[in-house]
C-alpha positions as CSV (number, residue, x, y, z in Angstrom):
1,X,12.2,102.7,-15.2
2,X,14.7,100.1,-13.2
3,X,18.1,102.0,-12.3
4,X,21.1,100.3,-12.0
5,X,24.3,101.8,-10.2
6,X,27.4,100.4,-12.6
7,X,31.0,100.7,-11.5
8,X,34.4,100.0,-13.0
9,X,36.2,100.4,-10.2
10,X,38.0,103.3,-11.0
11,X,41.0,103.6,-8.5
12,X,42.6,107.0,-8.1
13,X,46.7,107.3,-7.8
14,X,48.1,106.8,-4.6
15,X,45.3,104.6,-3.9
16,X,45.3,100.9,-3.2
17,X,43.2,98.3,-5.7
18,X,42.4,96.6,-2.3
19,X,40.7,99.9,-0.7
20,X,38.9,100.8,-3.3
21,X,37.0,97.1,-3.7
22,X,36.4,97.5,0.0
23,X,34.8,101.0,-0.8
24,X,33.1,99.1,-3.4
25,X,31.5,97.0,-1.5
26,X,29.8,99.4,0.5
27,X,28.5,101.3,-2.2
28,X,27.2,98.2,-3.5
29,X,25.1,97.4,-0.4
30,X,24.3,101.1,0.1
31,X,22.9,101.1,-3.6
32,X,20.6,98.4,-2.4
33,X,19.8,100.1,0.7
34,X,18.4,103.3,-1.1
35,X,16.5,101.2,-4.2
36,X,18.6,100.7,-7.3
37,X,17.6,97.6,-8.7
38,X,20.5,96.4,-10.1
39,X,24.4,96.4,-10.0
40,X,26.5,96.1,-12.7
41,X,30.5,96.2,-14.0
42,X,32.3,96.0,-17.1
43,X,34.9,93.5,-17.8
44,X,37.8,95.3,-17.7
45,X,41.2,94.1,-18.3
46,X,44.8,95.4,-18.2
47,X,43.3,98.8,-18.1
48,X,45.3,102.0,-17.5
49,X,44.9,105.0,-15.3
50,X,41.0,104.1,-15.1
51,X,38.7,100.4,-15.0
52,X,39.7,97.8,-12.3
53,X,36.8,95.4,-12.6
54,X,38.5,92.6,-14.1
55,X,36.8,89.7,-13.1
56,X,33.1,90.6,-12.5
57,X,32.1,86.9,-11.1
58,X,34.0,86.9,-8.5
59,X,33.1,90.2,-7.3
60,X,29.4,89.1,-7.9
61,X,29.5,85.7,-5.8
62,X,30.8,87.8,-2.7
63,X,28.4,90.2,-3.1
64,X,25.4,88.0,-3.0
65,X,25.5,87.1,0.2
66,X,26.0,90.8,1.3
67,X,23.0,91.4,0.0
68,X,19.4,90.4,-0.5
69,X,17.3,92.0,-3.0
70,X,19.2,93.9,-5.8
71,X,19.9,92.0,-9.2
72,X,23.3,91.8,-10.8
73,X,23.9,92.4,-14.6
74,X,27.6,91.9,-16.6
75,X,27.6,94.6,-18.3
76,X,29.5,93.6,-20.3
77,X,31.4,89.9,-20.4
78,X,33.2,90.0,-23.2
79,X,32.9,86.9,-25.8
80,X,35.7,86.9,-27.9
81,X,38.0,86.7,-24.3
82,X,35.6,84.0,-22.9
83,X,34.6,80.8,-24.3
84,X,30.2,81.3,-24.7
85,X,30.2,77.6,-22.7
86,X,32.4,79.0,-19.8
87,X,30.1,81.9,-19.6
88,X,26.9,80.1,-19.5
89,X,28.5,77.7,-16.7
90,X,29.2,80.6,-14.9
91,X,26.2,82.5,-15.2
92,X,24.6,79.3,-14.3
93,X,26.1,79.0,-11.0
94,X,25.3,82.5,-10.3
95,X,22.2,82.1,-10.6
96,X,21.8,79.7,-8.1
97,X,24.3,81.5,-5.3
98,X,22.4,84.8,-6.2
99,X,18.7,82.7,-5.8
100,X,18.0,84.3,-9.6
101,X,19.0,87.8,-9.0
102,X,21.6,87.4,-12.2
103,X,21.7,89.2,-16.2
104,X,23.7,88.7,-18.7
105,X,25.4,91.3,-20.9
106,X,27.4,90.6,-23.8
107,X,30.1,92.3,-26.2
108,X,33.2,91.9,-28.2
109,X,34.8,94.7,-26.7
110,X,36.4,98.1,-27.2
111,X,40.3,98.1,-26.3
112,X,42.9,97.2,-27.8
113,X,44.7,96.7,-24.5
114,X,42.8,94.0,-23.9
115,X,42.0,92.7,-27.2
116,X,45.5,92.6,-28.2
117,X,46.4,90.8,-25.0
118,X,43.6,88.4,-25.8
119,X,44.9,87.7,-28.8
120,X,41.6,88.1,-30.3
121,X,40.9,88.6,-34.1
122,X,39.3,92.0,-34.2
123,X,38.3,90.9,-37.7
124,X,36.0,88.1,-36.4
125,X,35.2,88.7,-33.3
126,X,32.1,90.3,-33.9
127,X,30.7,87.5,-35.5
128,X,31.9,85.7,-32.6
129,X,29.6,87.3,-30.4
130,X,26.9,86.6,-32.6
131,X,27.7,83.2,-32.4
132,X,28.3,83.0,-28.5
133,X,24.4,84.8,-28.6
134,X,23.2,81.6,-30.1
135,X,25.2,79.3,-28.0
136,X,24.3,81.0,-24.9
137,X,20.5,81.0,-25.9
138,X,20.8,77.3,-26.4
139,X,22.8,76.1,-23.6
140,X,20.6,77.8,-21.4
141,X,16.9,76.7,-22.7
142,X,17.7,73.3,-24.6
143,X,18.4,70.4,-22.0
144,X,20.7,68.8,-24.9
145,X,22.2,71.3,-26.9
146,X,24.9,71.5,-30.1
147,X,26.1,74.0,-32.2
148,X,28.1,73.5,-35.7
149,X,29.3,76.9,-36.6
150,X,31.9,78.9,-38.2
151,X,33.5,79.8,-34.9
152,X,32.6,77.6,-32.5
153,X,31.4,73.9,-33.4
154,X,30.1,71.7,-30.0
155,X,29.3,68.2,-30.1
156,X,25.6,67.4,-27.8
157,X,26.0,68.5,-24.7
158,X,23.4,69.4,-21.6
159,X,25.0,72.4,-19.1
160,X,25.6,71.5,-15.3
161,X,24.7,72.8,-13.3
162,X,20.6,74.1,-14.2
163,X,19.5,77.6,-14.4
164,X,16.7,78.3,-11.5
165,X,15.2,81.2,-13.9
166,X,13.3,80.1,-16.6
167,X,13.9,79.9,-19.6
168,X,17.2,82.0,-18.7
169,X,17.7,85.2,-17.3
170,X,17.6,88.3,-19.6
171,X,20.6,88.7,-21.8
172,X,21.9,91.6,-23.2
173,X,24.4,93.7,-25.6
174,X,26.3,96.7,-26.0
175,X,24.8,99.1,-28.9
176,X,26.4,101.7,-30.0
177,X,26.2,101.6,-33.9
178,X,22.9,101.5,-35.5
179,X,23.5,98.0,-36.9
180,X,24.3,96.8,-33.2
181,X,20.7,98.0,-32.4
182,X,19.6,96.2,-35.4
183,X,21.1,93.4,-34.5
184,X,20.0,93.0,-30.7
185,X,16.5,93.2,-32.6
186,X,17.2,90.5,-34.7
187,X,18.9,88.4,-31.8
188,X,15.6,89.0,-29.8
189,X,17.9,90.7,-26.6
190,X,18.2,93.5,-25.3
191,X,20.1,96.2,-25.9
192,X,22.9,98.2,-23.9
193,X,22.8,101.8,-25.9
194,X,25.4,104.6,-25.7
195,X,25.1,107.6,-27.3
196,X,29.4,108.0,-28.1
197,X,29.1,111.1,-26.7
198,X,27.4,111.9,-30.0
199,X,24.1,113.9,-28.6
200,X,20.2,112.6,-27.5
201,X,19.4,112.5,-31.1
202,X,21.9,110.0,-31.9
203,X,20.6,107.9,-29.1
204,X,16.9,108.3,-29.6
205,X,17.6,107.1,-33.2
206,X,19.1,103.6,-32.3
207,X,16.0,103.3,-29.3
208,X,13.6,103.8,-31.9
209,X,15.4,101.6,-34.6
210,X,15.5,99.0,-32.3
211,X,11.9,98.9,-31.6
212,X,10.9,99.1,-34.9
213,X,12.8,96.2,-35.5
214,X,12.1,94.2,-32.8
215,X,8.4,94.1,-33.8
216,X,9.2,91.4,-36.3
217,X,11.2,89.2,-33.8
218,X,8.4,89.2,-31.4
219,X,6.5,88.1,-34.4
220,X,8.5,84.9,-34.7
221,X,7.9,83.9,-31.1
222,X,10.3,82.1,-28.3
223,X,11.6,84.1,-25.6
224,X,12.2,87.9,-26.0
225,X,13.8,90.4,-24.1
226,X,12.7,94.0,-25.3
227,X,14.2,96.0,-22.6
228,X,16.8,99.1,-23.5
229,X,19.0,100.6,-21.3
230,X,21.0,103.6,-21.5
231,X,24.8,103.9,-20.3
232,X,25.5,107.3,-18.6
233,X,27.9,109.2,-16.7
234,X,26.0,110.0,-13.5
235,X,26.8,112.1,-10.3
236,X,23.5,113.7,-8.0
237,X,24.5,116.2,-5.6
238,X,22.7,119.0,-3.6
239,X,23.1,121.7,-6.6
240,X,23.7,121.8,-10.6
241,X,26.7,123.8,-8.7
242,X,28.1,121.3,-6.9
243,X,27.6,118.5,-9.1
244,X,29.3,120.1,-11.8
245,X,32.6,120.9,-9.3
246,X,32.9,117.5,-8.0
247,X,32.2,115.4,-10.7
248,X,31.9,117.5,-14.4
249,X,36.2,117.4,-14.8
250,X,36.5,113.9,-13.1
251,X,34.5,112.2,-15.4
252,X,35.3,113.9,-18.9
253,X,38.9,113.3,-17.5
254,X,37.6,109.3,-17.6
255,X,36.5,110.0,-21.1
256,X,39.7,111.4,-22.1
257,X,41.7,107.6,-21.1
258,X,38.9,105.2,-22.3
259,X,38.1,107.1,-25.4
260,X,41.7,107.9,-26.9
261,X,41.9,104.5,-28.4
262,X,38.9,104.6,-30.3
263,X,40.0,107.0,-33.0
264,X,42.8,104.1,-33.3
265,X,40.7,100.9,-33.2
266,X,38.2,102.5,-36.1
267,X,41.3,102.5,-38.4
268,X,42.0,99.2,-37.6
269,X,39.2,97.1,-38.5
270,X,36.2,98.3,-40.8
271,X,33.5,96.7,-38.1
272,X,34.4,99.3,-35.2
273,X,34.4,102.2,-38.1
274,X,31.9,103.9,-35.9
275,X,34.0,104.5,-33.2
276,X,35.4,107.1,-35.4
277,X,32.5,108.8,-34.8
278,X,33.8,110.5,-31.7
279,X,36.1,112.5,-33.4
280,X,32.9,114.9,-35.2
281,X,32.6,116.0,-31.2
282,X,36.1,117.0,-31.5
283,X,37.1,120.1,-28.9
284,X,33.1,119.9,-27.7
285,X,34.3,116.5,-25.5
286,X,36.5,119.1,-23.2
287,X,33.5,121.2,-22.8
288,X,31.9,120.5,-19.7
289,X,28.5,122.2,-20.6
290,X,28.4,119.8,-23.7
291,X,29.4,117.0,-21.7
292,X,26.5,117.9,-19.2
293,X,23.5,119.3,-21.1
294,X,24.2,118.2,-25.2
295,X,26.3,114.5,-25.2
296,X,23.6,112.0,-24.3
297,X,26.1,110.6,-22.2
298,X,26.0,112.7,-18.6
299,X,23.1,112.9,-15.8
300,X,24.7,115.5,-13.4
301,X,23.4,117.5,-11.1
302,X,20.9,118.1,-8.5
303,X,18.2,115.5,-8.1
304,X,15.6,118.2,-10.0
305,X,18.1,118.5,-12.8
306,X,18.9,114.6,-12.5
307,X,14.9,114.3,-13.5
308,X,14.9,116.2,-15.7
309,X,18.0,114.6,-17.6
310,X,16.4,111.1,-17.2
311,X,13.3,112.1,-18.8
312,X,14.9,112.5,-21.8
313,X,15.9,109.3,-22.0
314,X,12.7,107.7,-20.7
315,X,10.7,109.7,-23.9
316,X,13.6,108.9,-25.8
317,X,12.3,104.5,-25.1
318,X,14.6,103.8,-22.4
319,X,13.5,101.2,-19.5
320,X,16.2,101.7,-17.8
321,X,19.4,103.8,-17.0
322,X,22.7,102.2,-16.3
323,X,24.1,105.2,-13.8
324,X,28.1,105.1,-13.5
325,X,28.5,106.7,-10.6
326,X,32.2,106.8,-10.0
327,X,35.6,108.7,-10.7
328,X,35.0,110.5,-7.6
329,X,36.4,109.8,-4.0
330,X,33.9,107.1,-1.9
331,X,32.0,109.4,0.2
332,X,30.9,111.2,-2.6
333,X,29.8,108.0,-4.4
334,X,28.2,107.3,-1.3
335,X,26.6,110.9,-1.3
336,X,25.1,110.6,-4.6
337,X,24.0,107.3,-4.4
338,X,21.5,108.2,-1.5
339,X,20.2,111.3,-3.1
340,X,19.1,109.2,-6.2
341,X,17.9,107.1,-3.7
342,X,15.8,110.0,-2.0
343,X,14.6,112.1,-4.6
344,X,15.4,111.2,-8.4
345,X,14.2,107.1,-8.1
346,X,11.2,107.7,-6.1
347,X,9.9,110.2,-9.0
348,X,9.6,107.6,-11.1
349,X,8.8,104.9,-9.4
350,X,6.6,106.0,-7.0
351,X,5.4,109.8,-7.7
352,X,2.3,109.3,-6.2
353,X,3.9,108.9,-2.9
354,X,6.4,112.0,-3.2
355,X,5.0,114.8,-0.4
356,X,3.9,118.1,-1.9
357,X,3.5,121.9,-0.7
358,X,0.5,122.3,1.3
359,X,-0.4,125.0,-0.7
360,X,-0.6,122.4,-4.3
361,X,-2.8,120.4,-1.8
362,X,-5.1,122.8,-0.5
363,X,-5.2,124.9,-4.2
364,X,-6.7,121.2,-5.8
365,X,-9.2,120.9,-3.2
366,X,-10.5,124.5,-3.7
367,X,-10.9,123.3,-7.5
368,X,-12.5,119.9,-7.0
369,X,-14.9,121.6,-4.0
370,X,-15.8,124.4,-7.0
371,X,-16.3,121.4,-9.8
372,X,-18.5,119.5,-7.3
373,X,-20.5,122.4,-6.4
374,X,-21.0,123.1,-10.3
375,X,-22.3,119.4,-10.6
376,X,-24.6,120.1,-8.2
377,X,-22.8,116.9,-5.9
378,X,-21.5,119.2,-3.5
379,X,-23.1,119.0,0.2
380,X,-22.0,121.6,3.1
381,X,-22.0,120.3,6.8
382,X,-25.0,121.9,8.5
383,X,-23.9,124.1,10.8
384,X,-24.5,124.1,14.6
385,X,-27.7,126.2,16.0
386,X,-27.7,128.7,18.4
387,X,-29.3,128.1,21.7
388,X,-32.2,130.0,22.0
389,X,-32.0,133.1,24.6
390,X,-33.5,131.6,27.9
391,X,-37.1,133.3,28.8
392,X,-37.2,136.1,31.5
């Protein structure tokens, strides 16, 4: 499992924007500190009451030189509002400033507050995406490149500057419908997947979908990246108690702002029907319990419940868990951040070096002594003699 700590930047009233980057900032580097292997934001724009993260590379290029180790993924950069070639230049320079520590995810977005401001074509822009896939793909591995489609059409080109990873670093896209799984199977990426607040069974479906599937890309050889990743609301504190308290009303109170539109946008344009989905969940989205325990959405709690959560997604074909942890004040972003570190990444990543009760320890070397002993492999240290009594 790789974890990565996403953020939109989520900037409470009568806070600044400029605080809450600085904040940002540390929880990047404190992310790194305590193991998380990647960071990632959204591309957010003109947001209300919630995202900040507007322009993700710019954020990115200062943070690579606080930093040294952890990889940074957009997550997502959204096609439709960038031209595929100024994306791919851009990733491109990242990757050279970050010395190959950059991903790539992809999506025609989800508002209509940007996509309106955009001016983009909500009945095309999904096969805009598609199309900036396949420009991406080749700008990236083909020295000369060119592209004649219906959306895009680019005379022979070769990027500047080169990629350093080879033959480009992992791309991905947002899944939420199970034709987006399909078609991140058919594209040979990866896939982003959400659940829509819609339950685990929803999101083990599209996992297993896209594995199926993906079966017959592999098939057809050239580069593929298999790798699924989960998008959750996350918060790890000392006890299910205090998890709950600090972070269980913040977050559905997130849900509430970035989901109200999506009812809307479903009506507008047959291609994000799904999003209508959201309203079967109906009055269970102001449940907190739900939220928690039945969504698929939510890993909150205490690192033992945190486990636990993650699990399910982990049997359910995840590689990895996109954790937002945020909608809560900075120290307590801080705070969870370290006690993933401490106790819920080490568990699977390292269980074999997790310290257990003496008394687990001692009880398996009774067994093993008994089992040797059985097998007739068991030797006993010879024990010392007495002195004979000295003679009168």
């Amino acid at each position: 499992m790789r974890f990565m700590y996403l953020s939109e930047g989520d900037t409470h009233p009568g806070q600044t924007h400029q605080a809450r980057y600085w904040d940002l900032v540390e929880e990047v580097v404190h992310a790194e500190k305590w193991g998380f292997d990647l960071f990632g934001v959204s591309e957010q724009h003109l947001a209300i009451g919630s995202a900040t993260t507007s322009s993700p590379e710019v954020l990115y290029g200062y943070l690579y030189g606080q930093t040294s180790r952890i990889r940074f993924r957009h997550a997502i950069s959204l096609i439709p509002v960038n031209h595929p070639l100024k994306i791919a230049a851009n990733v491109a320079v990242a990757d050279i400033l970050s010395n190959g520590r950059i991903e790539l995810g992809v999506g025609r977005g989800n508002t209509t507050l940007s996509l309106r401001a955009f001016e983009v074509d909500l009945s095309t822009n999904r096969e805009m995406a598609i199309e900036g896939i396949e420009i991406l793909k080749k700008a990236f591995s083909e020295n000369i490149f060119m592209h004649y489609g219906e959306h895009y059409k680019i005379p022979p080109r070769s990027l500047v500057p080169k990629l350093i990873q080879k033959p480009h670093p992992n791309i991905y896209m947002a899944a939420t419908s199970p034709d987006s799984h399909h078609l991140c199977a058919d594209l040979g990426i990866g896939a982003l997947s959400f659940s829509s607040y819609l339950g685990f069974d929803f999101i083990e479906k599209g996992i297993a979908e896209y594995r199926q599937r993906i079966k017959r890309t592999r098939k057809k050889g050239g580069h593929v990246n298999e790798s699924v990743g989960v998008l959750i609301h996350a918060y790890c504190d000392e006890t299910d108690e205090m998890a709950r308290e600090v972070a269980g009303e913040a977050n559905l109170n997130y849900v509430f702002v970035a989901a109200s539109g999506y009812p809307r946008l479903a009506k507008m344009e047959k291609t994000y029907k799904y999003m209508g989905a959201l309203a079967q969940v109906g009055e269970k989205l102001n449940d907190v319990d739900y939220f928690i325990n039945d969504s698929g959405a939510a890993v909150i709690g205490s690192p033992e419940t945190c486990i636990r959560q993650i699990e399910r997604f982990r049997q359910a074909g995840a590689d990895e868990v996109l954790l937002r942890i945020d909608s809560v004040p900075h120290d307590k972003i801080m705070k969870s951040i370290e006690l993933f570190g401490r106790h819920v990444i080490p568990h699977f990543r390292h269980p074999e070096n997790i310290v257990r009760p003496p008394s687990e320890i001692l009880d398996d070397i009774r067994t093993m002594r008994e089992q040797a002993k059985q097998e007739g492999v068991y030797v006993t240290l010879p024990t010392k003699k007495e002195p004979k009594a000295a003679q009168a």
